[in-house]
C-alpha positions as CSV (number, residue, x, y, z in Angstrom):
1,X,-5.8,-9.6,-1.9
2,X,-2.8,-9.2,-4.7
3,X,0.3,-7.1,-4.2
4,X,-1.5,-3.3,-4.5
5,X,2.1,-2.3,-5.9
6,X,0.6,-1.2,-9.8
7,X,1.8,-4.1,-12.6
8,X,2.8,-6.7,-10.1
9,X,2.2,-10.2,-11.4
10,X,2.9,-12.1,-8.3
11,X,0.7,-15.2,-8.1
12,X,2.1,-16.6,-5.0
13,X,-0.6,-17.5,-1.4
14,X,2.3,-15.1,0.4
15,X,1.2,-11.7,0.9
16,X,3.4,-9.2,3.7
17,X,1.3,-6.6,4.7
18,X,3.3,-2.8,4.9
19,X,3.5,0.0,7.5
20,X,4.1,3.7,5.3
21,X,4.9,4.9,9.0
22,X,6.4,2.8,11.0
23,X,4.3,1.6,14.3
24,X,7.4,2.3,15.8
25,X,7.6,6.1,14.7
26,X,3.7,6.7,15.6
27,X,2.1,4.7,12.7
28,X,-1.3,3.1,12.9
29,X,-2.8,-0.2,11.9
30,X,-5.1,1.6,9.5
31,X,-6.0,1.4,5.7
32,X,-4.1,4.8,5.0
33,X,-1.1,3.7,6.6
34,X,-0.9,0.1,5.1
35,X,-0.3,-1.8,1.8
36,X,-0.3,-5.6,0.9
37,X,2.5,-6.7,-1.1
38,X,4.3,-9.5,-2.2
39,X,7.6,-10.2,-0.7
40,X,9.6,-8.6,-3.2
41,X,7.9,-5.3,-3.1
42,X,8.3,-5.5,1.1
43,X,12.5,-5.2,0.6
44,X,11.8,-2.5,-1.9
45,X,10.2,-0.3,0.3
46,X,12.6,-1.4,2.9
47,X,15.0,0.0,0.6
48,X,13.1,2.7,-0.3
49,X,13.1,1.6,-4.0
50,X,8.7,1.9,-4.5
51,X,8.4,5.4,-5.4
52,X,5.5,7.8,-3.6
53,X,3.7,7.7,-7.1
54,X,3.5,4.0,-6.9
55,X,1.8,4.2,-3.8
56,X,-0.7,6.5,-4.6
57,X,-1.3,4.9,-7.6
58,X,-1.9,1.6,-5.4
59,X,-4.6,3.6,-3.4
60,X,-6.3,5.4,-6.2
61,X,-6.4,1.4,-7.6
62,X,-8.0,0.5,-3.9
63,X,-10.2,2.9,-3.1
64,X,-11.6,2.4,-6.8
65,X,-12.1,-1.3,-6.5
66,X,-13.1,-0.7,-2.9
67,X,-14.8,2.5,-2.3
68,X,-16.5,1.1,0.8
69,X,-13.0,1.8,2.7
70,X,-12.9,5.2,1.2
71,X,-11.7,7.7,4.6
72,X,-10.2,11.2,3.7
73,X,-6.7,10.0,5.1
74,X,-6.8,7.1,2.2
75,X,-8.3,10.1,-0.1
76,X,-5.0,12.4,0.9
77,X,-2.8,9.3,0.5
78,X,-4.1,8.9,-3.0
79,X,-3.0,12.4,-3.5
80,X,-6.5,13.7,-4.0
């Protein structure tokens, strides 16, 4: 799977997969709470440099591409 973050080129076999919540503040390993994306993109949001729109973009672009993980939490993420 490519980096979900919208326009990223990254080519690279390295993907980092991203909490939105932190496990450690109550977040789940689930679909609506995770992202793949490059390396580069994991210090942005560490940074909080990826903005909210960017992420829903990312999951409007998954759930489009992959509507057989489609859940109403991804649906909310996505802003819908």
């Amino acid at each position: 799977l490519p980096c979900e973050i919208p326009g990223c080129g990254w080519k690279e076999a390295t993907r980092d997969i991203h909490h939105l919540v932190a496990v450690t503040d109550g977040g789940k390993n689930t679909l609506d709470n995770v992202i793949v994306v490059c390396p580069n993109h994991h210090r942005m949001f560490h940074h909080n440099l990826i903005s909210e729109e960017a992420v829903k973009t990312a999951f409007k672009l998954r759930l489009s591409h992959h509507p057989e993980l489609y859940t109403q939490e991804q649906d909310a993420r996505a802003g819908n």
